[in-house]
C-alpha positions as CSV (number, residue, x, y, z in Angstrom):
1,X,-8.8,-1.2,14.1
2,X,-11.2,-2.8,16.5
3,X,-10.8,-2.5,20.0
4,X,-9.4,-5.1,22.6
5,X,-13.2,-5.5,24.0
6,X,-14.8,-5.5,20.8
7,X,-16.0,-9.6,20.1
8,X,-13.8,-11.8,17.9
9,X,-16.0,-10.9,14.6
10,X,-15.3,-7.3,15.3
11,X,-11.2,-8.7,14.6
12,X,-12.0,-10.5,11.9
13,X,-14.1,-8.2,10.1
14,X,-10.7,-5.1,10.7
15,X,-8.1,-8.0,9.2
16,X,-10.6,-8.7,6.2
17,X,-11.1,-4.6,5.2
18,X,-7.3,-4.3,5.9
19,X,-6.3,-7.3,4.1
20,X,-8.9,-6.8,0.9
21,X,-8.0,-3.3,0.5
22,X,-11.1,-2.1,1.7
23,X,-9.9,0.0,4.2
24,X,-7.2,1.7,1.5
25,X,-9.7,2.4,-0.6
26,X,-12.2,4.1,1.5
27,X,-9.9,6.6,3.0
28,X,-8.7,7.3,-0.2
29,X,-12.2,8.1,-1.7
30,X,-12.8,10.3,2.1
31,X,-9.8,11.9,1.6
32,X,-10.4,12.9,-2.2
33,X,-13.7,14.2,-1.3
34,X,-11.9,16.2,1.3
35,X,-9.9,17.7,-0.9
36,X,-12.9,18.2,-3.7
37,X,-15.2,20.0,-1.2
38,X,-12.8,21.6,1.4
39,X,-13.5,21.8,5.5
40,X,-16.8,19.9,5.9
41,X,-18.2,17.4,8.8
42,X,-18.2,14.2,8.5
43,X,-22.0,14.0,7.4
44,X,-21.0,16.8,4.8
45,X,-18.1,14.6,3.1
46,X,-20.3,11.4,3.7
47,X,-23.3,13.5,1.6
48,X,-21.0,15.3,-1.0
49,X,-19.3,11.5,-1.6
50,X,-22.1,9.4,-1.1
51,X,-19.9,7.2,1.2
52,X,-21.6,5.6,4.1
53,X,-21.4,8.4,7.3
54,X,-20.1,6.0,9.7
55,X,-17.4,4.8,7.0
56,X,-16.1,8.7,7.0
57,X,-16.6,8.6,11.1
58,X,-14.3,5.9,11.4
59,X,-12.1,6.5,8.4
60,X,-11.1,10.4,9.6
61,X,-9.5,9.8,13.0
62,X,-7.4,7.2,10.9
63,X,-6.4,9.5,8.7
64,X,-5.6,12.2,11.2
65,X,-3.2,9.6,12.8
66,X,-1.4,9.7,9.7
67,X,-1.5,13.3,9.7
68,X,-3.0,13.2,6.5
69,X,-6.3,15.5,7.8
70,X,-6.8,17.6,10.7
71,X,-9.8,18.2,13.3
72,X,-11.1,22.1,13.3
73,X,-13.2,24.3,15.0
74,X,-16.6,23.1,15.1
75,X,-18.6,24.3,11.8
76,X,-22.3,24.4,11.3
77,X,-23.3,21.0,9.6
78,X,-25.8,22.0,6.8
79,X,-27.1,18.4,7.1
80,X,-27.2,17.9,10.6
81,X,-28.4,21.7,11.0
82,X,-26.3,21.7,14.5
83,X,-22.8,22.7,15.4
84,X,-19.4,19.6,14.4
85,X,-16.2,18.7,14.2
86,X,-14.7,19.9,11.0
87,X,-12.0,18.4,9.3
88,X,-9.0,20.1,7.0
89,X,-6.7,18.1,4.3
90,X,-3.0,18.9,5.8
């Protein structure tokens, strides 16, 4: 999860979310909230789920990986008021 640059913290702190079940857990709950309210952005899902934003930022691509979710056509972000990435349960 963290990157070959990223400090030694940045390692420890991916093997301790993996290993406690954090990281499980939170793409669960984005992927439940997903499903609950449909194509949103990430700011949507992190508003309708009251999950962090940048948990849901870095949870998505993760997901898509798995091919669990998909990237869309840009959508208007009612929160962010400008034009994102929206995202799909597959």
């Amino acid at each position: 999860m963290a990157r070959t640059s990223d400090p030694s913290s940045s390692h420890e702190a991916a093997r301790a979310i993996v290993e406690s079940g954090g990281r499980a857990a939170q793409a669960a709950a984005v992927l439940e909230a997903l499903r609950v309210h449909g194509k949103s952005t990430s700011r949507g899902l992190s508003q309708a789920s009251g999950i962090d934003r940048h948990v849901v930022a870095r949870r998505l691509p993760e997901l898509e990986r798995e091919g669990r979710v998909r990237r869309t056509e840009q959508i208007l972000c009612p929160w962010a008021g400008r034009l994102a990435v929206g995202w799909i349960v597959t």
